[in-house]
C-alpha positions as CSV (number, residue, x, y, z in Angstrom):
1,X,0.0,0.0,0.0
2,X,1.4,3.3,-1.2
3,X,1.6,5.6,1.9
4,X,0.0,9.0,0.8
5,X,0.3,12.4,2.2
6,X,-2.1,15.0,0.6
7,X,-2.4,18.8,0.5
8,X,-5.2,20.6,0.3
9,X,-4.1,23.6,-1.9
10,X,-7.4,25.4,-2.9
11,X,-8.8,28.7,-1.0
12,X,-12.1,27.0,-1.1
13,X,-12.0,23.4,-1.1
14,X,-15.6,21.7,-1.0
15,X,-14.9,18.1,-0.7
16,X,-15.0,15.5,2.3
17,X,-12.2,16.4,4.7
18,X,-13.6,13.6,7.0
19,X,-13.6,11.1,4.4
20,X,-10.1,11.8,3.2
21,X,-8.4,12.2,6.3
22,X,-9.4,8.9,7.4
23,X,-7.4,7.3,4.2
24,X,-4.2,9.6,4.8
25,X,-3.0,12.6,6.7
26,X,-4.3,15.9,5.2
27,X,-2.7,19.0,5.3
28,X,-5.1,21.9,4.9
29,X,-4.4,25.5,3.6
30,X,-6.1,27.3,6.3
31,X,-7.9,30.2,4.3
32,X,-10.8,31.6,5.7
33,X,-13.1,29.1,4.0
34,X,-10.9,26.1,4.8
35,X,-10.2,27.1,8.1
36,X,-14.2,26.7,9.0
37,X,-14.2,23.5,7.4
38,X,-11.4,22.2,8.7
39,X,-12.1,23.4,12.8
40,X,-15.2,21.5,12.4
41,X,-14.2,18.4,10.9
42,X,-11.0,18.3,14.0
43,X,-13.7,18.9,16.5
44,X,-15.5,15.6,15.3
45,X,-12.2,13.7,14.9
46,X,-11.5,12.0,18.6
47,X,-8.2,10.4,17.1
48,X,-5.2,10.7,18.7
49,X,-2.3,12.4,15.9
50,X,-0.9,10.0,13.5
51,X,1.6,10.5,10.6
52,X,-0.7,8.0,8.7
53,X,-4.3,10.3,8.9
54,X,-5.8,12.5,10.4
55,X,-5.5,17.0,10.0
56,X,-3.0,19.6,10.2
57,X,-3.3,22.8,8.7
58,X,-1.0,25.2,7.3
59,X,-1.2,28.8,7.3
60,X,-1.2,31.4,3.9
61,X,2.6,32.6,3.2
62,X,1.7,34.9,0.5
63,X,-0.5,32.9,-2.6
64,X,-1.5,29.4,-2.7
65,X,1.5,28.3,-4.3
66,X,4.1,30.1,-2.3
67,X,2.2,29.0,0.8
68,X,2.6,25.4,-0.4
69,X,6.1,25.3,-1.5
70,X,6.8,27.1,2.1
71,X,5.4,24.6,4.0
72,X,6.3,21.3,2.0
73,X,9.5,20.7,4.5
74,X,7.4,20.8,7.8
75,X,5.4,18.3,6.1
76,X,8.0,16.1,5.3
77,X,9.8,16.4,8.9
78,X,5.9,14.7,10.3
79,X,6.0,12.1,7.3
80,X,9.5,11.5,6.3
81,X,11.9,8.9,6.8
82,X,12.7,10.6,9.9
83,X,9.5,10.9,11.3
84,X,7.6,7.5,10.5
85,X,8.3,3.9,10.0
86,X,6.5,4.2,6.8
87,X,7.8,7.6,5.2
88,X,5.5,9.1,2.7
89,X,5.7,7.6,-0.4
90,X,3.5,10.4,-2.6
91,X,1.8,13.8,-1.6
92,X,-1.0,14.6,-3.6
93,X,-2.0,18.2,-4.0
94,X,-5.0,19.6,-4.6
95,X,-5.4,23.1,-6.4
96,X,-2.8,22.0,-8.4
97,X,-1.5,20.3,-11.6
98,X,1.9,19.0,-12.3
99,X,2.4,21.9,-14.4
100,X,1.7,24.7,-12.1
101,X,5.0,23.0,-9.9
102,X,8.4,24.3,-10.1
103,X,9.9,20.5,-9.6
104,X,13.8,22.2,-8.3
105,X,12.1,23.9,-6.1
106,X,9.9,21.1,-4.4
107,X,13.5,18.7,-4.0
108,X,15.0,21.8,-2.3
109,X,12.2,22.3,0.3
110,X,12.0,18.6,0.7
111,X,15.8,17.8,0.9
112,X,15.3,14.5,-0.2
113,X,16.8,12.9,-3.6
114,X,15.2,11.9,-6.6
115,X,11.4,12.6,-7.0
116,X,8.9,13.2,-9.7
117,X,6.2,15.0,-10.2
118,X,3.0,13.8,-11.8
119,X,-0.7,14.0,-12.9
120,X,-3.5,11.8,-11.8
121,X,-7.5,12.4,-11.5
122,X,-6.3,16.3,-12.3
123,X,-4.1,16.3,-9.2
124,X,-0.6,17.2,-9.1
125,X,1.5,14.2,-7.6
126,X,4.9,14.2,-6.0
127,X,6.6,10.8,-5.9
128,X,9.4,9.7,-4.4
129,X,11.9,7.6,-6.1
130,X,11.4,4.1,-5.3
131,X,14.1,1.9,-3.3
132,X,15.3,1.3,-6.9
133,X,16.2,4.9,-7.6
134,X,13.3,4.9,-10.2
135,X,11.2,7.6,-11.0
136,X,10.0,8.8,-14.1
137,X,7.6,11.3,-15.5
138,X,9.3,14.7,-15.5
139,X,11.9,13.5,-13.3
140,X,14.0,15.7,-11.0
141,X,18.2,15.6,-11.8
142,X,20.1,14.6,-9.4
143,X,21.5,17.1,-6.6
């Protein structure tokens, strides 16, 4: 099972926070739309914190996409190699595409090695190389 990090990356995001924290850990851009979503859907979660799912929220750094690149370390210190027995394996953001991504600039806030960056279901998708040193798509170079 891949393990899956995502980001929520839209000012207004109008899907199931519930529903998708309970598959992985979801990072929310706390806008003042997400913010009231996401408060309410932490109030009704009685789970302890876990690296695997769950909430955390991020605050705005400027736009959407500086906010994300911003905070794309912290989240990799609570779901890296580092942080978890099973270190996050994608991060799937939504508000996204691949396109919109800057792919040198996602390996330097990460500081790992190899990744790519792709597109599924219209969401931009980081991968980490696999064990292998595999990763394709528009792969990064390495550093």
């Amino acid at each position: 099972m891949t393990e899956v990090v995502y980001i929520i990356a839209e000012a207004c995001f109008a899907g199931d926070l519930s529903a998708l924290s309970r598959e992985a850990h979801v990072w929310v851009w706390l806008t003042a739309h997400n913010r009231a979503l996401y408060d309410a859907t932490v109030a009704r979660d009685v789970r302890e914190y876990s690296p695997h799912y769950g909430l955390s929220g991020y605050e705005e750094k400027g736009d959407a996409l500086e906010s994300l690149y911003h905070y794309l370390g912290t989240i990799d210190e609570h779901h890296g190699e580092h942080a978890s027995d099973r270190p996050w394996e994608e991060i799937r953001i939504i508000g996204f595409t691949s396109a919109d991504l800057d792919i040198l600039r996602i390996q330097t806030e990460l500081e790992v090695g190899k990744i790519s960056v792709v597109e599924r279901l219209g969401l931009a998708v980081i991968r980490r190389a696999s064990q292998s040193g595999n990763a394709s798509d528009r792969a990064s170079p390495d550093r």
